[in-house]
FIVOLUM-124819 format. One record per atom (N, C-alpha, C): residue in one letter; z, x negated, y; atom name. Coordinates in nm, 4 decimals. Example, Ala and Ser with C-alpha at 12.3 -4.5 7.8 and 13.67 -1.06 7.14 Angstrom:
BEGIN
<code=A; pz=0.7800; px=-1.3190; py=-0.5690; site=N>
<code=A; pz=0.7800; px=-1.2300; py=-0.4500; site=CA>
<code=A; pz=0.7800; px=-1.3200; py=-0.3300; site=C>
<code=S; pz=0.7080; px=-1.2850; py=-0.2250; site=N>
<code=S; pz=0.7140; px=-1.3670; py=-0.1060; site=CA>
<code=S; pz=0.7870; px=-1.2900; py=0.0030; site=C>
END
This chain:
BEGIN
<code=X; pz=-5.3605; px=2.1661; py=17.3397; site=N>
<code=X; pz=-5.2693; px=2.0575; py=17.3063; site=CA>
<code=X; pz=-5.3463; px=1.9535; py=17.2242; site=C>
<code=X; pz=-5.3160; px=1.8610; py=17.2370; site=N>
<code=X; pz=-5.3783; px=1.7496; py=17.2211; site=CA>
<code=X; pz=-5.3647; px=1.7108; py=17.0364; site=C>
<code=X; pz=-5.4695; px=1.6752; py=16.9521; site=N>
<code=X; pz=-5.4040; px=1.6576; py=16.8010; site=CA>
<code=X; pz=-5.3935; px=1.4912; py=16.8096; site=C>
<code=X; pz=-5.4389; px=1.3779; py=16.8635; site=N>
<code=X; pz=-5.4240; px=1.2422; py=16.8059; site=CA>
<code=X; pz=-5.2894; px=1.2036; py=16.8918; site=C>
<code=X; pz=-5.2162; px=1.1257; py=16.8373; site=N>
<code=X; pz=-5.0923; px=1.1206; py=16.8656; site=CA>
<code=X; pz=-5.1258; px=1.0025; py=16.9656; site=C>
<code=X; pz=-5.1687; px=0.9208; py=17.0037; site=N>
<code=X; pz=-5.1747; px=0.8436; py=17.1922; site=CA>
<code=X; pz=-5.1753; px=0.9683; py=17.2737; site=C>
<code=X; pz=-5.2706; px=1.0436; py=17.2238; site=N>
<code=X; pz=-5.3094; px=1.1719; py=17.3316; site=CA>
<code=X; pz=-5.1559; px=1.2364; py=17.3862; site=C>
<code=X; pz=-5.0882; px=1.2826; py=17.3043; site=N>
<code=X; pz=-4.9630; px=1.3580; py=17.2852; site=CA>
<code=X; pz=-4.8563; px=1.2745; py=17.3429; site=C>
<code=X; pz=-4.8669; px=1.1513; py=17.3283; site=N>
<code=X; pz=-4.7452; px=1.0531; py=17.3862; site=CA>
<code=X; pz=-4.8735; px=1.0725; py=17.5748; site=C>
<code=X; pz=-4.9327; px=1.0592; py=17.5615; site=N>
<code=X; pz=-5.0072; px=1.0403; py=17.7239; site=CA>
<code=X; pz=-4.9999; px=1.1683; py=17.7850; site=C>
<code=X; pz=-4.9512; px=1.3349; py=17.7367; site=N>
<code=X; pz=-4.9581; px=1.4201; py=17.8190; site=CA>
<code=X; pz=-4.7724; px=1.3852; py=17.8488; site=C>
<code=X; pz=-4.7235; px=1.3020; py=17.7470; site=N>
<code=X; pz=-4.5488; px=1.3323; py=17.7854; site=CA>
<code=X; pz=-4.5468; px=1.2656; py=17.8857; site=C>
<code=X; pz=-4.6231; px=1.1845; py=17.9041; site=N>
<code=X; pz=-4.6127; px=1.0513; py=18.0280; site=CA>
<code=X; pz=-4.6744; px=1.0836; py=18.1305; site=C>
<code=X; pz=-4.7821; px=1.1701; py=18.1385; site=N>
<code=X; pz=-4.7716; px=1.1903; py=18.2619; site=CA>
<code=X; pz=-4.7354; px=1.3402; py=18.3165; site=C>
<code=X; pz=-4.6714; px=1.3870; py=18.2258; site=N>
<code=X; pz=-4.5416; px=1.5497; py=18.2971; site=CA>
<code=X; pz=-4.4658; px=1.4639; py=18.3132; site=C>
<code=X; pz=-4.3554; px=1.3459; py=18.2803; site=N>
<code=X; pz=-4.2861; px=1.2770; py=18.2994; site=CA>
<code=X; pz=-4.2765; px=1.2010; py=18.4705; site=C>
<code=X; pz=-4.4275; px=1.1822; py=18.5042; site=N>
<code=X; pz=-4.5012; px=1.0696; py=18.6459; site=CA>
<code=X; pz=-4.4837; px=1.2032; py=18.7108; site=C>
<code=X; pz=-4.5423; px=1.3592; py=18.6723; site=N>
<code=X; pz=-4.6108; px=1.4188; py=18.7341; site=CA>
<code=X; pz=-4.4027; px=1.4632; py=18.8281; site=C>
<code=X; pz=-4.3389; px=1.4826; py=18.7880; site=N>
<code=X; pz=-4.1729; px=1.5378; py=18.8072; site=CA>
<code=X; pz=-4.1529; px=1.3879; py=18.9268; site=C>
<code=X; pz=-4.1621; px=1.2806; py=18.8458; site=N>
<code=X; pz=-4.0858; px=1.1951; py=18.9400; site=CA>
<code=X; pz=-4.1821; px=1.1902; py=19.0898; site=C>
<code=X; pz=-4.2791; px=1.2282; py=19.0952; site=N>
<code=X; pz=-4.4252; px=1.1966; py=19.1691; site=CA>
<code=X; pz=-4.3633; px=1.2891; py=19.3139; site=C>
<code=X; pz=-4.3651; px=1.4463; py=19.2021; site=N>
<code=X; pz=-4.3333; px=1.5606; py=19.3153; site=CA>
<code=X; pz=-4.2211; px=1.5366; py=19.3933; site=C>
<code=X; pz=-4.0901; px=1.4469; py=19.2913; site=N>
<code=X; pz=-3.9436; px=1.4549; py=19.3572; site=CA>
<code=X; pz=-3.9783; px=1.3274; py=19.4794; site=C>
<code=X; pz=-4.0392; px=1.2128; py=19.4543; site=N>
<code=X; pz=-4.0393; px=1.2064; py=19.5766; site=CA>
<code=X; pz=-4.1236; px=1.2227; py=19.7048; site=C>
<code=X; pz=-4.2287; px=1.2837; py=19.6368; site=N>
<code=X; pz=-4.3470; px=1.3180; py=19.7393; site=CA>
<code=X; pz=-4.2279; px=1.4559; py=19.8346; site=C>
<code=X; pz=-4.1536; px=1.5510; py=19.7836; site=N>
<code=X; pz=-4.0619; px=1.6475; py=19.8704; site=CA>
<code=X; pz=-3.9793; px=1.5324; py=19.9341; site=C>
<code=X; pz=-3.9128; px=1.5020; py=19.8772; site=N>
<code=X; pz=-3.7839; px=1.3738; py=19.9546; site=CA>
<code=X; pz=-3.8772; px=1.3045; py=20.0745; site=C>
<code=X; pz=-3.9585; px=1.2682; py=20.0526; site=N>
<code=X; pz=-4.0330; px=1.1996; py=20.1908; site=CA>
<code=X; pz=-4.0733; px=1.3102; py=20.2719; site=C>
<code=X; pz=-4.1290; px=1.4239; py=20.2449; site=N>
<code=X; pz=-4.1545; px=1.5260; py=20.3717; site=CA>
<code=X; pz=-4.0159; px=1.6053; py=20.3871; site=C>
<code=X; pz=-3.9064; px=1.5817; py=20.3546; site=N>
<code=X; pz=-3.7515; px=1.6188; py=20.3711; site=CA>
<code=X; pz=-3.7468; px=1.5396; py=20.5314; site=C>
<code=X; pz=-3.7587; px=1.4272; py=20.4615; site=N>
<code=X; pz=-3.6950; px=1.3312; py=20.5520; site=CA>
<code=X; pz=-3.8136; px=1.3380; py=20.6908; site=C>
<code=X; pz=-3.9461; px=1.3204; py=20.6723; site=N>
<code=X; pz=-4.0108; px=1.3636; py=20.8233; site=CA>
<code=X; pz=-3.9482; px=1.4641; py=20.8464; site=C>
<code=X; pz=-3.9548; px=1.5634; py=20.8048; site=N>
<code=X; pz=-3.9053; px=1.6942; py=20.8894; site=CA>
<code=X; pz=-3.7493; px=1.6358; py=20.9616; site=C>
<code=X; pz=-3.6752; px=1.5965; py=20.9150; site=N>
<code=X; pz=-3.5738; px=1.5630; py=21.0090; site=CA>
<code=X; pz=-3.6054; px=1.4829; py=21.0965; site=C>
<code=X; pz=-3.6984; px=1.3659; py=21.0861; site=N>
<code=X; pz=-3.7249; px=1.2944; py=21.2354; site=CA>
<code=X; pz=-3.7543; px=1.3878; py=21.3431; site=C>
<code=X; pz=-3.9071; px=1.4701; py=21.3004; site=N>
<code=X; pz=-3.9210; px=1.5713; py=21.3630; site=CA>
<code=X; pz=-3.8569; px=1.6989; py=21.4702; site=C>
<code=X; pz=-3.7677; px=1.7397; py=21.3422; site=N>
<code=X; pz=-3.6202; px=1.7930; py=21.4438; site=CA>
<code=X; pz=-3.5820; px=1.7500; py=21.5000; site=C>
<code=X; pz=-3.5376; px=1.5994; py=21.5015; site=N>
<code=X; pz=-3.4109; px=1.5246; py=21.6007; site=CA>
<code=X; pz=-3.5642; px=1.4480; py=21.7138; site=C>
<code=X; pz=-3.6599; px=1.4586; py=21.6703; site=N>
<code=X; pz=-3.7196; px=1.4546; py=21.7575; site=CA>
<code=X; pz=-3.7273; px=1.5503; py=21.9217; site=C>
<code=X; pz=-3.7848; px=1.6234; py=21.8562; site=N>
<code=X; pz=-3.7454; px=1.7764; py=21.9070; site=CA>
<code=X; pz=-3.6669; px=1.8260; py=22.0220; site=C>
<code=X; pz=-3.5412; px=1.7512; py=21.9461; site=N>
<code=X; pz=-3.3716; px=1.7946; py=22.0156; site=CA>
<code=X; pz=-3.3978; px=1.7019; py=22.1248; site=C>
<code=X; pz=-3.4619; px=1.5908; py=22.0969; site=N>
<code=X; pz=-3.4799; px=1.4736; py=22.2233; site=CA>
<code=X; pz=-3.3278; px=1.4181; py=22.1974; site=C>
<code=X; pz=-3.3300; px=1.3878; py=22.0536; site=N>
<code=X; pz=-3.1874; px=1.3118; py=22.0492; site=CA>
<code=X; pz=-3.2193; px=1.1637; py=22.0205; site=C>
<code=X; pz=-3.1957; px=1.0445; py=22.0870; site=N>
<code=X; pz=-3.2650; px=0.9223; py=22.0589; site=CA>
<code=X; pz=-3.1737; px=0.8620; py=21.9400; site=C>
<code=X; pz=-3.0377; px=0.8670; py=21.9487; site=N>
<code=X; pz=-2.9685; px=0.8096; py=21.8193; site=CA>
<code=X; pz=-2.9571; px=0.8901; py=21.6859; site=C>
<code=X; pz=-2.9766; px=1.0416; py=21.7149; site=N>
<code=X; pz=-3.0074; px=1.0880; py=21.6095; site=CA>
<code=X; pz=-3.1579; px=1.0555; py=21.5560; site=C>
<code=X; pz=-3.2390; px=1.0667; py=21.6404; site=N>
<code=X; pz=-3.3699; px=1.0421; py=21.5430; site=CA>
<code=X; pz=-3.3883; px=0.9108; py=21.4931; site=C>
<code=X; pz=-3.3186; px=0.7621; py=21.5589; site=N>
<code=X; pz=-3.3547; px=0.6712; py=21.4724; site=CA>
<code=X; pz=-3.2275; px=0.6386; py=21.3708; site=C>
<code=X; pz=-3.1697; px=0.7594; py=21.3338; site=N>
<code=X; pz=-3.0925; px=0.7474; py=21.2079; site=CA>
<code=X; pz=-3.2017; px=0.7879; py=21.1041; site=C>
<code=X; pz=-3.2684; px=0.8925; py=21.1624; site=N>
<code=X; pz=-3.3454; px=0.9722; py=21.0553; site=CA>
<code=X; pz=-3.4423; px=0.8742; py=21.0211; site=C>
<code=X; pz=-3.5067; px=0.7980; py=21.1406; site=N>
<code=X; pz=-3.6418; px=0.7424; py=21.1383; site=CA>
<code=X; pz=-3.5676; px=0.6549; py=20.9717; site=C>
<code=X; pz=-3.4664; px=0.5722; py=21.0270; site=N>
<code=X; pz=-3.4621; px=0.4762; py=20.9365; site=CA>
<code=X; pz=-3.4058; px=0.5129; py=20.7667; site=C>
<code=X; pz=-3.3423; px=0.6646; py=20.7543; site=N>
<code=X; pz=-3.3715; px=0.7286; py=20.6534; site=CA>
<code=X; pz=-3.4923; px=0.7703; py=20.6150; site=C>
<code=X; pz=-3.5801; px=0.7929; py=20.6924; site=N>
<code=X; pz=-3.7029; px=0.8179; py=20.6609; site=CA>
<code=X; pz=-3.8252; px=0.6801; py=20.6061; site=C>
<code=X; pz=-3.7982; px=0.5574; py=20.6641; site=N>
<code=X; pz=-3.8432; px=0.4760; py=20.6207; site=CA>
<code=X; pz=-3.7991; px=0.3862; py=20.5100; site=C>
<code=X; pz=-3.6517; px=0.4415; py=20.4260; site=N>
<code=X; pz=-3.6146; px=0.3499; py=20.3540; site=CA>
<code=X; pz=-3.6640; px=0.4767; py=20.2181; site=C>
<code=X; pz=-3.6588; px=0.5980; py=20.2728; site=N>
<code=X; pz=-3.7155; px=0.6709; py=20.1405; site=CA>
<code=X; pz=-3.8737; px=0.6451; py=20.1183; site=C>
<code=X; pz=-3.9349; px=0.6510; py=20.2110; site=N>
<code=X; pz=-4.1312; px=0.5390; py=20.2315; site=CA>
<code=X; pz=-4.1149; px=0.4764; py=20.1195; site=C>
<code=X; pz=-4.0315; px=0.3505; py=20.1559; site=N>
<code=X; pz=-4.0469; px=0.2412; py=20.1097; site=CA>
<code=X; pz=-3.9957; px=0.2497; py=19.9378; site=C>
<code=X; pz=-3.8674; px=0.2833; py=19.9248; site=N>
<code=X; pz=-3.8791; px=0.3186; py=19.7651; site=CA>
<code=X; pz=-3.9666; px=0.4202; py=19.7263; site=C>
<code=X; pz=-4.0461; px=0.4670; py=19.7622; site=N>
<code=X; pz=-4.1875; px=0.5842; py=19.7067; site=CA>
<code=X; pz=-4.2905; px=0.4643; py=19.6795; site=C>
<code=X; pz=-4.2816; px=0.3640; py=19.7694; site=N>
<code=X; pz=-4.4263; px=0.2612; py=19.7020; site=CA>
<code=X; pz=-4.3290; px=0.1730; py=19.6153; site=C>
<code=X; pz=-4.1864; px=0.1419; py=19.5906; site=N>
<code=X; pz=-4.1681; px=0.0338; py=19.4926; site=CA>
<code=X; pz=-4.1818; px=0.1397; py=19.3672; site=C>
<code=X; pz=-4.1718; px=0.2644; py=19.3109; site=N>
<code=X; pz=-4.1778; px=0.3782; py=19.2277; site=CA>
<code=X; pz=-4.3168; px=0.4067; py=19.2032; site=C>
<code=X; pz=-4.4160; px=0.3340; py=19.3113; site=N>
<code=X; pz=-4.5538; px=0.3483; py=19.2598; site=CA>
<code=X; pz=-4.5989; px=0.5152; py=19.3239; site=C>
<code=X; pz=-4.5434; px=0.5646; py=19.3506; site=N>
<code=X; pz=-4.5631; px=0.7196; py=19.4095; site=CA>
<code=X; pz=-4.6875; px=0.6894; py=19.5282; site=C>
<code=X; pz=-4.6779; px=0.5776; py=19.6298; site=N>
<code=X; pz=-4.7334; px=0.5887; py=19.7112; site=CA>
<code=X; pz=-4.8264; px=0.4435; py=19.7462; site=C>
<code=X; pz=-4.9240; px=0.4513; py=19.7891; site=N>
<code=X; pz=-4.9831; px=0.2936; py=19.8124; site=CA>
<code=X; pz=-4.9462; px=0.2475; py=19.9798; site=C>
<code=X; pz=-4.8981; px=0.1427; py=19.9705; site=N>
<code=X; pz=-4.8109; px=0.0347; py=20.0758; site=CA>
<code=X; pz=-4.8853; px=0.0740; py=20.1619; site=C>
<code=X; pz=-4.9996; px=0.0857; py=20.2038; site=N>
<code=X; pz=-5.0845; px=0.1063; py=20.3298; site=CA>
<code=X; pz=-5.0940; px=0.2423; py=20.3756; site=C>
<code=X; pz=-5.0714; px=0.3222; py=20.2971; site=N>
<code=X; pz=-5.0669; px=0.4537; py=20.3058; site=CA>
<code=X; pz=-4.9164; px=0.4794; py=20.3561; site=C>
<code=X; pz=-4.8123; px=0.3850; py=20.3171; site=N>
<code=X; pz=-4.6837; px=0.4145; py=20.3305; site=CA>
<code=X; pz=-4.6742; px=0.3364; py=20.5093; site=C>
<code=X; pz=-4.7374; px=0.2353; py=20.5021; site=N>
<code=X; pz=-4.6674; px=0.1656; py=20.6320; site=CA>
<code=X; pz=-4.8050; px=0.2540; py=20.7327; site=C>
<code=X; pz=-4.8993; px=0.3544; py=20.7231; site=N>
<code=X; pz=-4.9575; px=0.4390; py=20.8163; site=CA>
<code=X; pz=-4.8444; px=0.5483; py=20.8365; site=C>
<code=X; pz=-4.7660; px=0.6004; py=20.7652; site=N>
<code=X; pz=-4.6973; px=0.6853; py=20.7714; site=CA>
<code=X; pz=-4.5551; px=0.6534; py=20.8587; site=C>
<code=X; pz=-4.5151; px=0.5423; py=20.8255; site=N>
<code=X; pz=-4.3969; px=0.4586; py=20.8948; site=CA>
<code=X; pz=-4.4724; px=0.4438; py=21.0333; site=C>
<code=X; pz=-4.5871; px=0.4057; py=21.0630; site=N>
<code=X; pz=-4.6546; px=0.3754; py=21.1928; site=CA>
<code=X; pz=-4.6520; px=0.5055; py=21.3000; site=C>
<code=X; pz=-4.7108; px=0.6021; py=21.2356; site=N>
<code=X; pz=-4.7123; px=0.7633; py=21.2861; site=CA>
<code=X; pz=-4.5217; px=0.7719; py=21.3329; site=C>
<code=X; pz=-4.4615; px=0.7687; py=21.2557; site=N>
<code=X; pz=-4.3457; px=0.8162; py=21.3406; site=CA>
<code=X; pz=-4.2530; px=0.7186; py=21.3958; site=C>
<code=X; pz=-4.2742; px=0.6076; py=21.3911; site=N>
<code=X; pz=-4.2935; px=0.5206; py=21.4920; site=CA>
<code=X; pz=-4.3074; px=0.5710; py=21.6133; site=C>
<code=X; pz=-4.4534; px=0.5518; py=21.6274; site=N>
<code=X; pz=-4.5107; px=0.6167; py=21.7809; site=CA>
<code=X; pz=-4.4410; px=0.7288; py=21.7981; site=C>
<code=X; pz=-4.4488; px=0.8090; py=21.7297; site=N>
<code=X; pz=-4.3720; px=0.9494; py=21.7912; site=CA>
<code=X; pz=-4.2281; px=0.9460; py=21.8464; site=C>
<code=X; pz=-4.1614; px=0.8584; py=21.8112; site=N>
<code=X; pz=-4.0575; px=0.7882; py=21.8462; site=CA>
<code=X; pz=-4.0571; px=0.7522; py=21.9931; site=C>
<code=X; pz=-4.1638; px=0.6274; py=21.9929; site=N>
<code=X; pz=-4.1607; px=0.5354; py=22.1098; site=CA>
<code=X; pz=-4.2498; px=0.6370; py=22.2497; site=C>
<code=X; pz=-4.2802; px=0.7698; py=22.1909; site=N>
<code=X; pz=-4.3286; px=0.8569; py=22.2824; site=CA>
<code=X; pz=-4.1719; px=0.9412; py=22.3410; site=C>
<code=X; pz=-4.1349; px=0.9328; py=22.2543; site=N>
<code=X; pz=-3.9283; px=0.9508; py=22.3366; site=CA>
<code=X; pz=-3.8935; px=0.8642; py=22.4456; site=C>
<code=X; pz=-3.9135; px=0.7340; py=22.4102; site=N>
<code=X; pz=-3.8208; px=0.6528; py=22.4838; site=CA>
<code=X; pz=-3.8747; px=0.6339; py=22.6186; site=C>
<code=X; pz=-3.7646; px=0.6258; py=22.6997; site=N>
<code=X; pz=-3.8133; px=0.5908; py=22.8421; site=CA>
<code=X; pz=-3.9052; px=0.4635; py=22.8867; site=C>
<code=X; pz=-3.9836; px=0.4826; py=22.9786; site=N>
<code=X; pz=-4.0548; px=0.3509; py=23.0023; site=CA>
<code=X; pz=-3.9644; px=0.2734; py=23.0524; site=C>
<code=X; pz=-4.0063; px=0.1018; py=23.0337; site=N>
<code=X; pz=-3.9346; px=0.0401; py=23.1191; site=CA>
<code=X; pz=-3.9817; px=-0.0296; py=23.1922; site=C>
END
């Protein structure tokens, strides 16, 4: 344990980052796994319910700082495609 008191305020802050970090780093692989499933099922209106639950939880993970924007819109890109590998050609 830390004795100078910045030190002691800087381990509270980041067990504090480290909780909000994990809650939404799970909440975003929650939500793939359901694209995934409704992928799966080959359900097209179920999965772009999920997709777009899945991309609005992305997107508040980078305004929370959890995730970097490029890293977030590669991830939005990936199930994307996996998506547009559902849909019929036209």
């Amino acid at each position: 344990m830390p004795n100078i008191k910045s030190a002691i305020k800087r381990v509270a802050v980041a067990e504090r980052n480290n909780v909000r970090n994990r809650f939404w780093k799970s909440t975003m692989r929650s939500a793939r796994t359901k694209v995934e499933d409704a992928l799966e099922a080959k359900n097209p209106e179920d999965t772009s319910k999920a997709l777009s639950l899945a991309f609005q939880t992305i997107d508040k993970a980078v305004s929370k700082g959890v995730l970097h924007k490029n890293a977030a819109n590669r991830r939005k890109s990936r199930l994307s495609l996996r998506l547009a590998k559902l849909q019929p050609k036209k």
